[in-house]
mmCIF file of the C-alpha atoms, coordinates in Angstrom:
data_MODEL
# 
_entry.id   MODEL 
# 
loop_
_atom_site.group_PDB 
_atom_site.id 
_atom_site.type_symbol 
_atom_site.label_atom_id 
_atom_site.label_alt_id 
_atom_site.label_comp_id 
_atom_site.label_asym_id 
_atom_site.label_entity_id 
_atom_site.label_seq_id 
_atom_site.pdbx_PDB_ins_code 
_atom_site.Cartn_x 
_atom_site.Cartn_y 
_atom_site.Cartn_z 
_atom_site.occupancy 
_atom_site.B_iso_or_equiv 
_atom_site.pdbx_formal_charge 
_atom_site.auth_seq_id 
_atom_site.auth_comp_id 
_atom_site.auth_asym_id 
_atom_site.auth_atom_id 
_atom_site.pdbx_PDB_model_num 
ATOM 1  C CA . UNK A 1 1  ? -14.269 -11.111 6.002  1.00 0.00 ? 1  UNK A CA 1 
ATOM 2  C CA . UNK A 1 2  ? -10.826 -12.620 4.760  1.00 0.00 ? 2  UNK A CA 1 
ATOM 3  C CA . UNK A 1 3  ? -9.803  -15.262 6.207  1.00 0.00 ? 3  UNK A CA 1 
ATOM 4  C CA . UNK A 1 4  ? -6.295  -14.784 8.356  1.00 0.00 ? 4  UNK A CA 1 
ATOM 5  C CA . UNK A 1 5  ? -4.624  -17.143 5.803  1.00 0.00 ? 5  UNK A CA 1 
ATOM 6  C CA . UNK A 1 6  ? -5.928  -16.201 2.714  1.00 0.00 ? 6  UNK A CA 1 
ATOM 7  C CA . UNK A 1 7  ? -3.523  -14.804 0.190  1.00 0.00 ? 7  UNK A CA 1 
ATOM 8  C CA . UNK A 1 8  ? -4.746  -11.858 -0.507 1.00 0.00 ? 8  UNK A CA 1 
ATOM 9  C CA . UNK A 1 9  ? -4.813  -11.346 3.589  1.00 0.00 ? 9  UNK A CA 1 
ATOM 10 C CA . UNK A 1 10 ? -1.209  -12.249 3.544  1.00 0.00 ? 10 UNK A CA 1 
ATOM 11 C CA . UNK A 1 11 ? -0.669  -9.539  0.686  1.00 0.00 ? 11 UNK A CA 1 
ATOM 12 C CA . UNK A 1 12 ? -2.241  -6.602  2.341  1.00 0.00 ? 12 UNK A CA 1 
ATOM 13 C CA . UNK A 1 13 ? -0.247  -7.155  5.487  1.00 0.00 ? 13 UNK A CA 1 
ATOM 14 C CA . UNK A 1 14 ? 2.873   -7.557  3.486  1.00 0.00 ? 14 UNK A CA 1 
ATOM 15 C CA . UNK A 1 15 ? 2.533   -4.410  1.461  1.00 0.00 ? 15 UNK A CA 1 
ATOM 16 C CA . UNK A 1 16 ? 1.274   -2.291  4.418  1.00 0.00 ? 16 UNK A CA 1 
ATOM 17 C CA . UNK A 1 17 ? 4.097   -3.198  6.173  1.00 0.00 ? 17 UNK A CA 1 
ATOM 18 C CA . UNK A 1 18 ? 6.579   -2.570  3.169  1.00 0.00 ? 18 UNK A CA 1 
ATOM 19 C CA . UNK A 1 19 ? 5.156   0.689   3.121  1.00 0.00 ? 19 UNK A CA 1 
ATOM 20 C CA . UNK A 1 20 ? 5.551   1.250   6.493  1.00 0.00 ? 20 UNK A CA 1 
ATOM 21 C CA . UNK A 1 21 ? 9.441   0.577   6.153  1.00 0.00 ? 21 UNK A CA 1 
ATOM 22 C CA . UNK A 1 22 ? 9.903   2.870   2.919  1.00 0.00 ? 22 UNK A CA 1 
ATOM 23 C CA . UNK A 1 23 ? 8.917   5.314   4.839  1.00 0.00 ? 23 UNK A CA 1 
ATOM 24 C CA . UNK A 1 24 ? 10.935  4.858   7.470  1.00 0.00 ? 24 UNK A CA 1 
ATOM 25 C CA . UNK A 1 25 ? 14.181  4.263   4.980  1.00 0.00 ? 25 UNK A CA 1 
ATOM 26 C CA . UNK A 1 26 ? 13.166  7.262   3.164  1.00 0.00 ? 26 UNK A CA 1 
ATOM 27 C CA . UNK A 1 27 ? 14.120  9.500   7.080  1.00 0.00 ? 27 UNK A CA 1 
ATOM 28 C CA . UNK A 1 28 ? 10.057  10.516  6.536  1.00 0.00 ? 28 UNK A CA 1 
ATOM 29 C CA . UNK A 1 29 ? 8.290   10.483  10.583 1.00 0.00 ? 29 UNK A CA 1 
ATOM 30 C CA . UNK A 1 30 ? 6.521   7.577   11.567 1.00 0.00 ? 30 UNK A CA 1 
ATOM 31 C CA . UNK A 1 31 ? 3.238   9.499   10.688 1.00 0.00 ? 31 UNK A CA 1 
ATOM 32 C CA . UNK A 1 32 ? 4.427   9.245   7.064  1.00 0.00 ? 32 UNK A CA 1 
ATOM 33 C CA . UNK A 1 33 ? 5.309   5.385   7.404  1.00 0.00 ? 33 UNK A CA 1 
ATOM 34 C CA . UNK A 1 34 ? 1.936   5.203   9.329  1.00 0.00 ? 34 UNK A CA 1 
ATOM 35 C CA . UNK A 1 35 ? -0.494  6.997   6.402  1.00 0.00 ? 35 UNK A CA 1 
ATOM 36 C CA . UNK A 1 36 ? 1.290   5.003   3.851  1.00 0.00 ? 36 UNK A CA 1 
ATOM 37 C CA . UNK A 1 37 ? 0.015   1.923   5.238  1.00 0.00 ? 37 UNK A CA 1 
ATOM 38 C CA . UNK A 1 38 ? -3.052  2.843   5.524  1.00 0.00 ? 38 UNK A CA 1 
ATOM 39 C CA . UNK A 1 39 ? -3.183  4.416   2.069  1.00 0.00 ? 39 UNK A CA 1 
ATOM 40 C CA . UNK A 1 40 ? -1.775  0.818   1.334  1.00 0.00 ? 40 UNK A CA 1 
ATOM 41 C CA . UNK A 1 41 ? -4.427  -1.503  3.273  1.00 0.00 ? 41 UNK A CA 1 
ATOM 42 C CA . UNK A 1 42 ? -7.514  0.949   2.066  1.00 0.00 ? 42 UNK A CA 1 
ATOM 43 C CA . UNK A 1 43 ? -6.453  0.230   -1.622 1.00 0.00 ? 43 UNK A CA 1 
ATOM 44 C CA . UNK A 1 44 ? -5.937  -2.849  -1.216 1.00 0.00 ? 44 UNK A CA 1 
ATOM 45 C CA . UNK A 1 45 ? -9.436  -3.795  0.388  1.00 0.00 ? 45 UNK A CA 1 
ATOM 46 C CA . UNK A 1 46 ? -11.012 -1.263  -2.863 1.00 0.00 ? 46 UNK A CA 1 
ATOM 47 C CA . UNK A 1 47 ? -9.670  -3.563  -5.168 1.00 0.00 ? 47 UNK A CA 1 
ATOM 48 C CA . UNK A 1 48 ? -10.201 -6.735  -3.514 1.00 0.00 ? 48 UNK A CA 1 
ATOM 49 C CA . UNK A 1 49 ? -13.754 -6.118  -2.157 1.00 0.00 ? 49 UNK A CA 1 
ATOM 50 C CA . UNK A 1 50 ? -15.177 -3.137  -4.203 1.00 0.00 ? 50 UNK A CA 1 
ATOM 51 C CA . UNK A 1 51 ? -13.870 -3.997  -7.380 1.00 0.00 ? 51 UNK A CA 1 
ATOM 52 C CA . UNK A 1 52 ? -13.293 -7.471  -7.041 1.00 0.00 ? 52 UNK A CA 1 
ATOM 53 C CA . UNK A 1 53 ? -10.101 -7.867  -8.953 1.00 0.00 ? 53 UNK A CA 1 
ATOM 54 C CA . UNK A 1 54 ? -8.298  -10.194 -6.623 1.00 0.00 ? 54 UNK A CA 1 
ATOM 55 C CA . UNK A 1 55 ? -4.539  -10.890 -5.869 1.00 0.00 ? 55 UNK A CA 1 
ATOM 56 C CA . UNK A 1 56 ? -3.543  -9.241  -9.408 1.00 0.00 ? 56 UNK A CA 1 
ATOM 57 C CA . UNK A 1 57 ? -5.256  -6.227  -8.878 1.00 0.00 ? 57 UNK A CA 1 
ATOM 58 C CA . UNK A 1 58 ? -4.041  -5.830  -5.642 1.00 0.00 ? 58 UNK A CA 1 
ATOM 59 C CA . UNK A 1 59 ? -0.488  -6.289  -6.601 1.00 0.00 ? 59 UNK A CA 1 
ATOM 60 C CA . UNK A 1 60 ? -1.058  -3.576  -9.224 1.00 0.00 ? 60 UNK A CA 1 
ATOM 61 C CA . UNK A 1 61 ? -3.068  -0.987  -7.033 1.00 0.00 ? 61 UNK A CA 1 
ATOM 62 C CA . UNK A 1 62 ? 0.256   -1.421  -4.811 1.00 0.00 ? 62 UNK A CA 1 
ATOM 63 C CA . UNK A 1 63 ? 2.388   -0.711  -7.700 1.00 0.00 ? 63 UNK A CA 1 
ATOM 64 C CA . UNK A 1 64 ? 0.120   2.301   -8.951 1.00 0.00 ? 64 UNK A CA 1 
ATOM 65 C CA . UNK A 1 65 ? 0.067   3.759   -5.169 1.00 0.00 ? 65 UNK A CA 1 
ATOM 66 C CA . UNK A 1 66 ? 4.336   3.640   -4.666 1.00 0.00 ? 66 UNK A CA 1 
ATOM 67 C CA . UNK A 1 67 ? 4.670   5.374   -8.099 1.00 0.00 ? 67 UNK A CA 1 
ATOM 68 C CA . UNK A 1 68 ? 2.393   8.092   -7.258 1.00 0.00 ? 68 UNK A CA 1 
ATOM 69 C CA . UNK A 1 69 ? 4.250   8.254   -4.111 1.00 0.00 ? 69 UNK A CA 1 
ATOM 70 C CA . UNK A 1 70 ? 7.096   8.302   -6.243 1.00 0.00 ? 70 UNK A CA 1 
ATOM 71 C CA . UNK A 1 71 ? 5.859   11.443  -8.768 1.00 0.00 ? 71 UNK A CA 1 
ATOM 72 C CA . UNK A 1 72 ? 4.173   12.951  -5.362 1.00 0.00 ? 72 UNK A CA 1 
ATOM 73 C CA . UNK A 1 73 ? 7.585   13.512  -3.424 1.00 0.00 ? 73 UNK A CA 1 
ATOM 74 C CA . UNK A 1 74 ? 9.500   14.615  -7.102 1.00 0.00 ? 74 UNK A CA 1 
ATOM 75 C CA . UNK A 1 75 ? 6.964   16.667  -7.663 1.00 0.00 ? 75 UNK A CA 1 
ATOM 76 C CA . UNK A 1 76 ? 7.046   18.397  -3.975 1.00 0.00 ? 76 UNK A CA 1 
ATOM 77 C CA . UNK A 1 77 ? 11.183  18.613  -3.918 1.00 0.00 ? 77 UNK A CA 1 
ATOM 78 C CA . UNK A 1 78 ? 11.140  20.772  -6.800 1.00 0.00 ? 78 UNK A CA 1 
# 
């Protein structure tokens, strides 16, 4: 397990949660803000337990998941 204080603890919780608010800033329902985060936190763990990549590749996985969030919703308003 991580440890409550650990940083890569602290970074999961902090991009779940940032997640959470896009969502709501972007007028999507809470269900939205609600399956980002957990998109967010299961990514997270996969590259900090699975693949063992630490804070870095955590902080990337993050960026990887908001810009196919990004291409996701373009693609879908067309």
């Amino acid at each position: 397990m991580l440890p409550f204080f650990s940083l890569n603890a602290i970074l999961i919780a902090v991009f779940a949660i940032l997640f959470y608010r896009a969502a709501q800033f972007d007028d999507c329902s809470k269900w939205v803000g609600i399956l980002w985060a957990i998109l967010s936190v299961a990514l997270s763990l996969a590259m900090t337990r699975w693949l063992h990549w630490g804070a870095l590749g955590l902080v990337l996985g993050q960026v990887a998941l908001f810009v196919s969030i990004g291409v996701y919703r373009v693609i879908r308003d067309r």
